[in-house]
Structure formats: C-alpha cells, structure tokens
GUROTOR-150163 format. One line per field, with one value per residue: residue in three letters; x, y, z of N, C-alpha, C, CB in turn. Coordinates in nm, 4 decimals, always signed. Atoms other than C-alpha are relative to their C-alpha. Last residue first. Glycine has a CB too. Layout:
// GUROTOR-150163
r: c(ALA,...)
neast: c(X,...)
nnorth: c(Y,...)
nup: c(Z,...)
caeast: c(X,...)
canorth: c(Y,...)
caup: c(Z,...)
ceast: c(X,...)
cnorth: c(Y,...)
cup: c(Z,...)
cbeast: c(X,...)
cbnorth: c(Y,...)
cbup: c(Z,...)
***
This chain:
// GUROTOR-150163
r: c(UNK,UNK,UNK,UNK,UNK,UNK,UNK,UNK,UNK,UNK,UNK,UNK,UNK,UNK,UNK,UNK,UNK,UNK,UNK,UNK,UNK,UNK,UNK,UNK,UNK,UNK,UNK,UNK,UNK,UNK,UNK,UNK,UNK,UNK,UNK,UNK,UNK,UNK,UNK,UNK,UNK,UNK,UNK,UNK,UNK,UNK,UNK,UNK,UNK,UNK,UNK,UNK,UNK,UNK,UNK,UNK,UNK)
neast: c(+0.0004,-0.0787,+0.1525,+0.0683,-0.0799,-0.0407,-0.0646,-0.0477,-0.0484,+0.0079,+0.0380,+0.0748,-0.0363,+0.0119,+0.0994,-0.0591,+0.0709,+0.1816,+0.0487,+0.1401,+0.0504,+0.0989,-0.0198,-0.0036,-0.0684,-0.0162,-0.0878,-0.0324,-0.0699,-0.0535,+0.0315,+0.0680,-0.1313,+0.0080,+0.0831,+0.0132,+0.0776,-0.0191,-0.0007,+0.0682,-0.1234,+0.0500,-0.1297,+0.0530,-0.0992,-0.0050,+0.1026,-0.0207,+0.1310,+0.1086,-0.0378,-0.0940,+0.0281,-0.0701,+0.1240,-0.0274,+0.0659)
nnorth: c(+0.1559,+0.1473,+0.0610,+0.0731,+0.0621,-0.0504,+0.0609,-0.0217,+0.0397,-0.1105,+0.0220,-0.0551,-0.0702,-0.0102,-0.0885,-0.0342,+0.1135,-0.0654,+0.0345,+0.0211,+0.0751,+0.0552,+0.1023,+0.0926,-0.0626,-0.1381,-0.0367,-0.1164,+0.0283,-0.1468,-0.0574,+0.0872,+0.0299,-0.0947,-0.0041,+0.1029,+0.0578,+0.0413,+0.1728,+0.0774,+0.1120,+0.0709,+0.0225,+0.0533,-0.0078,+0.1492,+0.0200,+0.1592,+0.0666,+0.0635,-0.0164,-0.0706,-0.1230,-0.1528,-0.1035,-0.0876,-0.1266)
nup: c(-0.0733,+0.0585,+0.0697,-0.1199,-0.1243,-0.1071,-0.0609,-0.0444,-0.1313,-0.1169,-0.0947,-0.0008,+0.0538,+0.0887,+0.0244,+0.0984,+0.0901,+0.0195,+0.1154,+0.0254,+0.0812,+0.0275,-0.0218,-0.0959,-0.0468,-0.0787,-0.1039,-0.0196,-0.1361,-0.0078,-0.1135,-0.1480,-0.1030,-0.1049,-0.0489,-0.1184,+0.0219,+0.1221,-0.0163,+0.1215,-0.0062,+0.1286,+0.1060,+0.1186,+0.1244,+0.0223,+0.0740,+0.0581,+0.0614,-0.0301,-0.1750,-0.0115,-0.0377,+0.0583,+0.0323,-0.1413,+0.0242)
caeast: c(-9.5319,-9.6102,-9.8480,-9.5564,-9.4422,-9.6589,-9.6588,-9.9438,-9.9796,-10.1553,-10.2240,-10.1031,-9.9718,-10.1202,-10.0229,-9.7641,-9.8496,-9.6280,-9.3003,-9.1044,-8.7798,-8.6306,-8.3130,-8.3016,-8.4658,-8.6590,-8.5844,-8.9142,-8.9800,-9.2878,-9.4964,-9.5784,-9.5125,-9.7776,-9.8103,-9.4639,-9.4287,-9.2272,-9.2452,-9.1942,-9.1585,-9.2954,-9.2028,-9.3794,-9.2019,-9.4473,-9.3421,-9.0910,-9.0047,-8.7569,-8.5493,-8.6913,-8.8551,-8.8030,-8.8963,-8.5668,-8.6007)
canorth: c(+2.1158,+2.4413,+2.7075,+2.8628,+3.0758,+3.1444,+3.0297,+3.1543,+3.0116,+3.1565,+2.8408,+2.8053,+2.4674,+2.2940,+2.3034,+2.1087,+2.0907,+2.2982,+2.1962,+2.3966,+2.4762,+2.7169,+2.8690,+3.1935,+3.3692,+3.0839,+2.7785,+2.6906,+2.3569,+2.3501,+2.0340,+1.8160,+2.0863,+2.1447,+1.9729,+1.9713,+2.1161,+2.3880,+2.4585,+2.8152,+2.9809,+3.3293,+3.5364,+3.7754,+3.9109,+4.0095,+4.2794,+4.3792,+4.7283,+4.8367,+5.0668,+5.0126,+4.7495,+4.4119,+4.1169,+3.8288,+3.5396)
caup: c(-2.4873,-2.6112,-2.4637,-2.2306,-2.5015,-2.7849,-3.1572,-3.4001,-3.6687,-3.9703,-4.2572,-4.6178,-4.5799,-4.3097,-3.9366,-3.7045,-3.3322,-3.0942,-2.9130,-2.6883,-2.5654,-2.3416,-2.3304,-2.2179,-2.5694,-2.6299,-2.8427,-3.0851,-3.2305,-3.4724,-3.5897,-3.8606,-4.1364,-4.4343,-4.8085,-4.8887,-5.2655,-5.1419,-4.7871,-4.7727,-4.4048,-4.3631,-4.0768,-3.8152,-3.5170,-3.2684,-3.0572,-2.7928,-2.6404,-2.4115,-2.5963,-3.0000,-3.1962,-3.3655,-3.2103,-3.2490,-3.4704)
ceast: c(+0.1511,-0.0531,+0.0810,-0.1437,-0.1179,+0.0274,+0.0182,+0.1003,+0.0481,+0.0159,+0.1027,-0.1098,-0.0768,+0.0496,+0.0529,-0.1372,+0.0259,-0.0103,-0.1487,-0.0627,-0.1121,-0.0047,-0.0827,+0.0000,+0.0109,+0.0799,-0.0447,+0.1251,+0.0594,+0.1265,+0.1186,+0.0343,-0.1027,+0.1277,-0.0424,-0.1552,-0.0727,-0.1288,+0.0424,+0.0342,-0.0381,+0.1023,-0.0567,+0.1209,-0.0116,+0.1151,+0.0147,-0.1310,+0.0526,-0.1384,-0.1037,+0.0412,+0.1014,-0.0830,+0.0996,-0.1140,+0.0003)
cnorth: c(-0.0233,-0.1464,-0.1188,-0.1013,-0.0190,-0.0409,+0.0432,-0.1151,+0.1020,-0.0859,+0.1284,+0.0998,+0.1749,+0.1150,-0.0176,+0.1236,+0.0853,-0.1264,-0.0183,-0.0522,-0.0649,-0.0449,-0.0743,-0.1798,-0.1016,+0.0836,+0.0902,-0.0056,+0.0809,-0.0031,+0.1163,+0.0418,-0.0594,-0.0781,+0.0415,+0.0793,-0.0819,-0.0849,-0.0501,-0.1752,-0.0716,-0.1324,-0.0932,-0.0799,-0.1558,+0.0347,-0.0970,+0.0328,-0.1132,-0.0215,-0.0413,+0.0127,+0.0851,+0.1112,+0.1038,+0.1352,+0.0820)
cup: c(-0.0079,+0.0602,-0.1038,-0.0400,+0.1293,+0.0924,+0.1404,+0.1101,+0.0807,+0.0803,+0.1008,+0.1668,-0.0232,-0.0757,-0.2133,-0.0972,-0.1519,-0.1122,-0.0394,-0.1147,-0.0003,-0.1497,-0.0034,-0.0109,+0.1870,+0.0078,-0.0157,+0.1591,+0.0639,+0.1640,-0.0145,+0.1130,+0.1433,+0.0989,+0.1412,-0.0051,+0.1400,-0.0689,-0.1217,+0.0126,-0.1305,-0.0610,-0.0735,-0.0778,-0.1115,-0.1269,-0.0583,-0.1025,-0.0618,-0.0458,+0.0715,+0.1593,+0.0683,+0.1037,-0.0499,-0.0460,+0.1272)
cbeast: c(-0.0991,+0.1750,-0.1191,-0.0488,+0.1422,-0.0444,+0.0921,-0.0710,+0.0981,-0.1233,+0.0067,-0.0362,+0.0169,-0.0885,+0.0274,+0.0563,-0.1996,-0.0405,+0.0572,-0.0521,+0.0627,-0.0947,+0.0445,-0.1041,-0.0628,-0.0019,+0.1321,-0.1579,+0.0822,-0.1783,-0.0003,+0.0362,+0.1194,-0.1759,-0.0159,+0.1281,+0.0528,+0.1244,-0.1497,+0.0725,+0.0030,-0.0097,+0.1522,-0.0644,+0.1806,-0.1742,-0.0312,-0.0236,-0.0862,-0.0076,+0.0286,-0.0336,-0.1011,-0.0453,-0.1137,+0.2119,-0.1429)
cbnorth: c(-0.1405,+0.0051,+0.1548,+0.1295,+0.1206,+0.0555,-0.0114,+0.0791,-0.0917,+0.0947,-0.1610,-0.0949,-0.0838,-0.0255,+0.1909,-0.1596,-0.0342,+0.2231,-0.0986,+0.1007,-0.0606,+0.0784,-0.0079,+0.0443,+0.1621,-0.0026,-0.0090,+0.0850,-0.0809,+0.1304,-0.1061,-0.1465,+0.1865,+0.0134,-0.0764,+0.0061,-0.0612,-0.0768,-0.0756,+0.0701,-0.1175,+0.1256,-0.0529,+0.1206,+0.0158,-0.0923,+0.0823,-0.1649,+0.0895,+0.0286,+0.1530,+0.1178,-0.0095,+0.0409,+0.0574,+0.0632,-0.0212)
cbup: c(-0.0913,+0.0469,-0.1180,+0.1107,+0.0522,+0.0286,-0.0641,+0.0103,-0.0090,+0.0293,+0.0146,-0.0815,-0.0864,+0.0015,+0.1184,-0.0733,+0.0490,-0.0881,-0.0196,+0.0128,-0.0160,+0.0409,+0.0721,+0.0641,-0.0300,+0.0968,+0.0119,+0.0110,+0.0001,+0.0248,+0.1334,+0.0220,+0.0444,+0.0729,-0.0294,+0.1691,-0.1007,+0.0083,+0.0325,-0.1610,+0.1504,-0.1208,+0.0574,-0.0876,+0.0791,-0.0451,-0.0703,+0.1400,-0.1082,+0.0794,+0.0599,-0.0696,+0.0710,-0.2085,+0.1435,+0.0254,-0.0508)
***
C-alpha cells in the first residue's frame, strides 16, 4: 500500500482485509517503503488496527 495524496504529501492509507470465516489474524507483517520490516500482534475479526512504523517488533 502506498498513501495517497499529492506533491509532497503522505497520509494514512486505509484498507480492509476479509478473513472469511477465520476468526481474526495472529499477527501483521509490514515491509516499509526502504526496506524495513516489522511485526505487530494479530487482532480479532472486526477490529481497527492501527500499524505504525517503528512500533513493531
């Protein structure tokens, strides 16, 4: 996912992931723009995550 906006701007860039019948996702594994990698704790179906760099693991 890449922010949307316009000549030096950034923002968040929302997205909606369906699970199906899974009951929620055991964690979250985000590459960076640059290269980074990071891994967050998973989260119940239904459930507002945010994800922000440098607050991983």
């Amino acid at each position: 996912m890449l922010p949307l906006g316009g000549y030096l701007t950034g923002g968040e860039a929302p997205i909606h992931i369906g699970l199906g019948d899974a009951p929620g996702v055991e964690r979250f594994e985000v590459t960076w723009p640059g290269g980074e990698v990071e891994e967050f704790d998973g989260a119940e179906c239904g459930a507002e995550v945010v994800l922000a760099r440098g607050e991983g693991r």
